[in-house]
C-alpha positions in Angstrom: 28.8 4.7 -2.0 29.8 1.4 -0.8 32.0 2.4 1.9 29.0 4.7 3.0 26.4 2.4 3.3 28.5 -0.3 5.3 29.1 2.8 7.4 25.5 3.5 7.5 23.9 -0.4 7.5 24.3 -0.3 12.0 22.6 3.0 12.1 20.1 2.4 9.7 19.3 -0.7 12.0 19.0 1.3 14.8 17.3 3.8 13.2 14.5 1.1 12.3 14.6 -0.9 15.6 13.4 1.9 17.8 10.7 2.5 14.8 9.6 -0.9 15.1 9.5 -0.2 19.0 7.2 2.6 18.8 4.2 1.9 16.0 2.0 4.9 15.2 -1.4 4.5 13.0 -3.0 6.7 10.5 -2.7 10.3 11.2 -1.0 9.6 14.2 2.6 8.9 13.7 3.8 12.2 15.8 6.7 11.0 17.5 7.4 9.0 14.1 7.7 12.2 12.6 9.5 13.9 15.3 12.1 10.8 14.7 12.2 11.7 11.3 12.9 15.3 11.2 15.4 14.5 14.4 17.6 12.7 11.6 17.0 15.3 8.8 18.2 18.0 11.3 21.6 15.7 12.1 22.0 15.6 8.1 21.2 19.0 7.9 18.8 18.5 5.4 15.6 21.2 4.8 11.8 19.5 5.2 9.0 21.0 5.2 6.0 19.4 7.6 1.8 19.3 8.1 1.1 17.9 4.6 -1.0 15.5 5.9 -1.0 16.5 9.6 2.5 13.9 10.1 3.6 13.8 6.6 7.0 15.9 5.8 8.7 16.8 2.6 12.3 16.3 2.7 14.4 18.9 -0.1 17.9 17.5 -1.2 19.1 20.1 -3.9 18.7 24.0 -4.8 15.0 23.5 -6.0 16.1 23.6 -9.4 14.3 21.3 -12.1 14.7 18.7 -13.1 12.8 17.2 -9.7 11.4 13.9 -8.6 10.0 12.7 -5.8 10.9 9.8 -3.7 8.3 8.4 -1.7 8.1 6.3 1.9 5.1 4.9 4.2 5.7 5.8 7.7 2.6 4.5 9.2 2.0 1.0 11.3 -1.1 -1.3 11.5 -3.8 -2.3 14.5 -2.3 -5.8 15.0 -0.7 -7.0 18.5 2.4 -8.5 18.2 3.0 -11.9 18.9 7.0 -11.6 18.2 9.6 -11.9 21.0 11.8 -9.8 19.5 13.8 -7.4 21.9 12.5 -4.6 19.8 9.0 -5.5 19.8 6.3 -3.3 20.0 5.9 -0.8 23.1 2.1 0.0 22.3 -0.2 -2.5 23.0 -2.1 -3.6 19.8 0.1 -1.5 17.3 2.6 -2.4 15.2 4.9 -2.6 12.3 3.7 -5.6 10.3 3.9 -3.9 6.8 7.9 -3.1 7.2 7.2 0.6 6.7 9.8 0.9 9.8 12.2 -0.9 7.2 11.2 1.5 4.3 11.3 5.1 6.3 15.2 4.0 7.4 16.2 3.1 4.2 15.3 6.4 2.6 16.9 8.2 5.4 19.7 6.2 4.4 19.7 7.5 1.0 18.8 11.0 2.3 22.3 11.0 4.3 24.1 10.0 1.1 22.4 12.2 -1.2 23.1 15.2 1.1 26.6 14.5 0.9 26.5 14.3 -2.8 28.4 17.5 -4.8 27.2 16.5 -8.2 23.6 16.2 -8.3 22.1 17.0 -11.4 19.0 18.5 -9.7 16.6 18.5 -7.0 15.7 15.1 -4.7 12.2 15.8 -2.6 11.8 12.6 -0.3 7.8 12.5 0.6 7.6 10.6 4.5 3.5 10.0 4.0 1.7 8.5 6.6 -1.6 6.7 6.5 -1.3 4.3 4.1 -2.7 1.5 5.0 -6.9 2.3 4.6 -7.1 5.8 5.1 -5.2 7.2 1.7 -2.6 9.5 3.5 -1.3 9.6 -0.2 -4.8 11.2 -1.3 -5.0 13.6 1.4 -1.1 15.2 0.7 -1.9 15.2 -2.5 -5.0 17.8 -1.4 -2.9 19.6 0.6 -0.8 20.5 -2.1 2.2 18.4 -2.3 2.8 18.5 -6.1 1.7 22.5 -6.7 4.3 22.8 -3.8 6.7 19.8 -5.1 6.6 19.9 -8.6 8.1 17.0 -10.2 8.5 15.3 -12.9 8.3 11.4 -11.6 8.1 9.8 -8.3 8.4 6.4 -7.1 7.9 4.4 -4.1 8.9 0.8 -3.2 8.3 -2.1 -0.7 9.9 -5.2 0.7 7.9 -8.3 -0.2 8.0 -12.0 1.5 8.2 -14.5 -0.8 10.8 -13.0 -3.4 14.6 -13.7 -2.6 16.7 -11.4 -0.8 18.5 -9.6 -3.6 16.0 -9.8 -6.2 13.7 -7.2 -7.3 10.4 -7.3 -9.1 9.8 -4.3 -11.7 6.7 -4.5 -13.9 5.6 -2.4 -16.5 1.8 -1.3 -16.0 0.0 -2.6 -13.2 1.6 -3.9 -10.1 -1.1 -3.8 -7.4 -5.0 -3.4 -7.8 -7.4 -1.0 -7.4 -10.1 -1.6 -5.1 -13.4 -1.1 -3.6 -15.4 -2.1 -0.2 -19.3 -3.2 0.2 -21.7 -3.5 2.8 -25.4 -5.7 2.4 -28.1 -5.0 4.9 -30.4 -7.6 4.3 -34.0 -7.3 6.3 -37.3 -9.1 6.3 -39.8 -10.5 8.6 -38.3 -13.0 11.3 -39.7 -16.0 12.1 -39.9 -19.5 14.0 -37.2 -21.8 12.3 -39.6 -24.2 12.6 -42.4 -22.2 10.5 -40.1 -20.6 7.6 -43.5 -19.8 5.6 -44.7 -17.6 8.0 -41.8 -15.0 7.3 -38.7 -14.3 4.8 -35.6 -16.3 5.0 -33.1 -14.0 5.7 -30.2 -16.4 5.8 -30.9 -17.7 2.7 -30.8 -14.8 0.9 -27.8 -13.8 1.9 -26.2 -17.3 1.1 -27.7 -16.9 -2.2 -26.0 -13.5 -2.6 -22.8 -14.7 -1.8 -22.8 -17.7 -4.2 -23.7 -15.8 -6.8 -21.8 -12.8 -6.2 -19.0 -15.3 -7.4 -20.3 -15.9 -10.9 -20.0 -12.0 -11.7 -16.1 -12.3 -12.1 -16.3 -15.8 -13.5 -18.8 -15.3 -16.2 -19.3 -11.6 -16.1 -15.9 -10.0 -16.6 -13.3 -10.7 -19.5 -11.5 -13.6 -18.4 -8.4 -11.6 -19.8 -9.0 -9.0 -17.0 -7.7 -10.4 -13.8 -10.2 -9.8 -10.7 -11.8 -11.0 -7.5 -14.7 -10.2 -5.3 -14.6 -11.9 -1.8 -16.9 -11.4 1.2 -15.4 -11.0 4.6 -18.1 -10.8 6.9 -21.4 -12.7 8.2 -22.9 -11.4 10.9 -26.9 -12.7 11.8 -29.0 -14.3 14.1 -28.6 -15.2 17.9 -29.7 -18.2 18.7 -30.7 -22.2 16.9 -34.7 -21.9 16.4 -35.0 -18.3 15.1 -34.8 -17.0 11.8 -33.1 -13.4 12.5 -35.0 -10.1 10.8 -31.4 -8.7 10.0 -28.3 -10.2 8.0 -25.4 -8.4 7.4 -22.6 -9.3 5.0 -19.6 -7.3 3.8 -16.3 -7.3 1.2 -14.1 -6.5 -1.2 -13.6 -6.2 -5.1 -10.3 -6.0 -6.4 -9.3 -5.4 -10.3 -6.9 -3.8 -12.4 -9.2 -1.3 -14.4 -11.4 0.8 -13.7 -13.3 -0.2 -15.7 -13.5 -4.1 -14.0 -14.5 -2.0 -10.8 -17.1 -0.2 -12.1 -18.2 -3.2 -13.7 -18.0 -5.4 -10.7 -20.2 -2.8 -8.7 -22.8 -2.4 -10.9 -23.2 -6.5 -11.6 -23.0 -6.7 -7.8 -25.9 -4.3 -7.3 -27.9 -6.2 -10.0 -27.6 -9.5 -8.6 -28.2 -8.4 -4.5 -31.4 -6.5 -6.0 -33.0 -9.3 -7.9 -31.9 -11.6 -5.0 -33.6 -9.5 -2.8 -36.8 -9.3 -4.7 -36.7 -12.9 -4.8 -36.9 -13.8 -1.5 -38.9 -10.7 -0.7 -36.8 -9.2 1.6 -35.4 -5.6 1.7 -31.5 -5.1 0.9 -29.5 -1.7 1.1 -26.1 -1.6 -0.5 -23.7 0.7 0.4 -20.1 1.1 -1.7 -16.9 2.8 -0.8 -14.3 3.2 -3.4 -10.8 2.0 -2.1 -7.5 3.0 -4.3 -7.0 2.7 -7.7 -5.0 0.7 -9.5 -1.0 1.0 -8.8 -0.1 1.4 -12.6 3.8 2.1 -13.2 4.5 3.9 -16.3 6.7 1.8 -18.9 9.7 4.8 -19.3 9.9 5.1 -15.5 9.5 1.2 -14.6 12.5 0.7 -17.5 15.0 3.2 -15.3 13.5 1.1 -11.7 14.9 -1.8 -13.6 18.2 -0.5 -14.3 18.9 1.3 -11.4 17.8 -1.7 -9.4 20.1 -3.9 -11.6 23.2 -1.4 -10.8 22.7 -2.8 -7.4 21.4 -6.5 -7.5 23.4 -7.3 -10.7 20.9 -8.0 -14.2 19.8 -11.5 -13.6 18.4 -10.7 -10.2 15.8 -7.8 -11.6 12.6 -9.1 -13.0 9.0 -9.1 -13.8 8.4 -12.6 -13.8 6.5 -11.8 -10.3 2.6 -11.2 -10.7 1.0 -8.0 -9.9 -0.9 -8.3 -6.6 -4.4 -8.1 -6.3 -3.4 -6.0 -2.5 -3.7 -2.4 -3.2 -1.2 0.7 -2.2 -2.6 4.2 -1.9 0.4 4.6 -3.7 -1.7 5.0 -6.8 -3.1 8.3 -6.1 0.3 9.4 -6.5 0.6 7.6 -10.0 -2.5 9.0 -10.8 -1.3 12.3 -11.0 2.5 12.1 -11.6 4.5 8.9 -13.9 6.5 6.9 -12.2 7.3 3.5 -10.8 6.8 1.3 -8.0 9.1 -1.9 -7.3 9.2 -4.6 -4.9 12.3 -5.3 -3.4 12.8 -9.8 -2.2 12.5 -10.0 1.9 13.1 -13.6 1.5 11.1 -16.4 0.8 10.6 -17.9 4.5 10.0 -14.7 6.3 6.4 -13.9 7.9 3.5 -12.5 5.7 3.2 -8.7 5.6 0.3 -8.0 8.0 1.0 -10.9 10.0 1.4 -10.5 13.8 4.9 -12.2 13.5 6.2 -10.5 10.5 9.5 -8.5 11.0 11.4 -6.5 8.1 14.3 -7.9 6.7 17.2 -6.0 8.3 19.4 -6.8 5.1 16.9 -5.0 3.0 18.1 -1.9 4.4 21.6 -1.4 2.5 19.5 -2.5 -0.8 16.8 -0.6 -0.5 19.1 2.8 0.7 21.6 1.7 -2.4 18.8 1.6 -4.9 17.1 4.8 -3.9 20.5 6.6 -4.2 21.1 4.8 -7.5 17.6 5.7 -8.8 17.9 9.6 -8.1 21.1 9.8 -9.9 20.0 8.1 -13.1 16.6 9.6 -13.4 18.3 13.0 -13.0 20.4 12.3 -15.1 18.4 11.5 -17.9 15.9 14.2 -17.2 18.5 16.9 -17.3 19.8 15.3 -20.4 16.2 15.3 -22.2 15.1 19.4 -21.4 
């Protein structure tokens, strides 16, 4: 496989390059897709496409059990690029700051080798999902059928993360990445002269209010054993110095690791905005949206990540010294219905953020990642067969 993927490394870089050059959002990754099912027709591999709208389902193997899924993010973000890279982005305002460019070549990397392989000891599907990022592309091929159509008995999914070594892997067992949920506070009262609060409510106050002790909910309201976080992200009231404005608007985040913290963390959220608001008089409207739920890897499945990552980084370079993250992958949904395991694979510890305007996958990610999804297939079939 060596010789293969040294072969393979310049395509794969090409492959991701002109990926990187052409970002597509949610839903709207056609020509991604076309690019993908371009390379699956050179390999001469059978995919089946419209779960999703632009996902595809790639089949590598007679259909026979046992089956497991491999699974890749093709979709790129709303962020102008700032890079001066000679494959920068082509479309103004889009592009591939999350690496899925990185992680769609990789496993066509390991769908050329796979292909090739006579002895696989069952059936590879690799799942190209779009949408990721906010809109739960994961969710929606899930509703369209991709397991009752794809039945199998694990899949797993990866990413590249800044901040890890090249050549190191992160594998936990249990939660990697939290669930989370989104909230919007209308806050409204009677404007006034800022010169004459008592002749109306204070708005603005009520809102800072809110905000301060929105904090206390995780701090003295949830287990302290139970990591979580609640963090507004948007002010918006008033236009000018010497009024007090009728409407304030504020907006956020929870994140946790249960379902039970979430829950939690709404309800206490909803509590404290409503006494708040009957405090200061004023009327408040909160409106929740459920986000993804927790990325959980099961411990059987996150123990063959490990190995098979450790076939290819060497034992001393796989880990779970690395904290889950309190981000959140619609990955989950997939968890949710199927065991399996999700790993981060080191992009090196000076490299960009993801979802920075700057950020660029690690090209030497691309060998590893192809290696390891090669490496995984074999030894989960493998023990699957080996366990009917």
């Amino acid at each position: 496989m060596e010789q293969e993927l040294l072969e393979l490394e310049s395509e794969m870089r090409g492959w991701r390059h002109t990926l990187h050059r052409y970002p597509e959002t949610a839903f709207q990754e056609f020509q991604t897709s076309r690019f993908i099912m371009a390379r699956l027709d050179e390999m001469n591999i059978s995919y089946t496409t419209g779960l999703a709208g632009t996902g595809i389902v790639a089949q590598i193997g007679d259909g026979r059990a046992p089956r497991i899924g491999l699974r890749t993010d093709i979709d790129a973000l709303d962020i102008l690029e700032t890079s001066d890279l000679p494959y920068a982005s082509t479309i103004d305002g889009k592009m591939h700051a999350c690496g899925h460019d990185g992680h769609t070549a990789m496993l066509l990397g390991a769908a050329q080798i796979l292909s090739r392989s006579e002895s696989l000891p069952g059936t590879v599907y690799l799942i190209f999902q779009p949408a990721e990022e906010f809109e739960a592309g994961a969710r929606k091929m899930i509703e369209d059928g991709l397991f009752e159509r794809f039945p199998v008995s694990a899949v797993f999914g990866l990413h590249n993360w800044p901040g890890i070594e090249v050549g190191r892997a992160a594998v936990s067992s249990g939660p990697v990445m939290a669930g989370s949920g989104s909230f919007e506070i209308d806050i409204t009262g009677k404007g006034t002269h800022a010169g004459m609060p008592h002749t109306g409510t204070d708005q603005i106050l009520a809102a800072a209010r809110m905000i301060e002790s929105a904090q206390s909910i995780v701090s003295r309201e949830i287990d302290p054993a139970e990591p979580a976080a609640i963090s507004f992200t948007k002010i918006h009231g008033g236009t000018t110095f010497n009024a007090i404005p009728e409407n304030v608007e504020l907006a956020g985040t929870i994140r946790a690791f249960s379902a039970t913290s979430l829950a939690e963390i709404r309800r206490r959220l909803e509590h404290h905005t409503r006494a708040i608001g009957q405090q200061f008089g004023v009327e408040v409207a909160l409106t929740y949206t459920p986000g993804y739920p927790a990325t959980v890897n099961d411990p059987r499945y996150a123990t063959l990540a490990a190995s098979a990552a450790s076939e290819v980084l060497g034992d001393l370079h796989v880990g779970d010294q690395t904290p889950p993250s309190m981000g959140s992958e619609d990955f989950a949904f997939m968890l949710e219905q199927q065991p399996g395991a999700y790993i981060w694979l080191g992009a090196g510890k000076d490299r960009a953020g993801l979802h920075s305007s700057n950020y660029d996958f690690n090209d030497e990610l691309l060998p590893i990642g192809a290696a390891y999804w090669v490496k995984l297939a074999r030894l989960v079939l493998e023990r699957e067969q080996a366990s009917v």
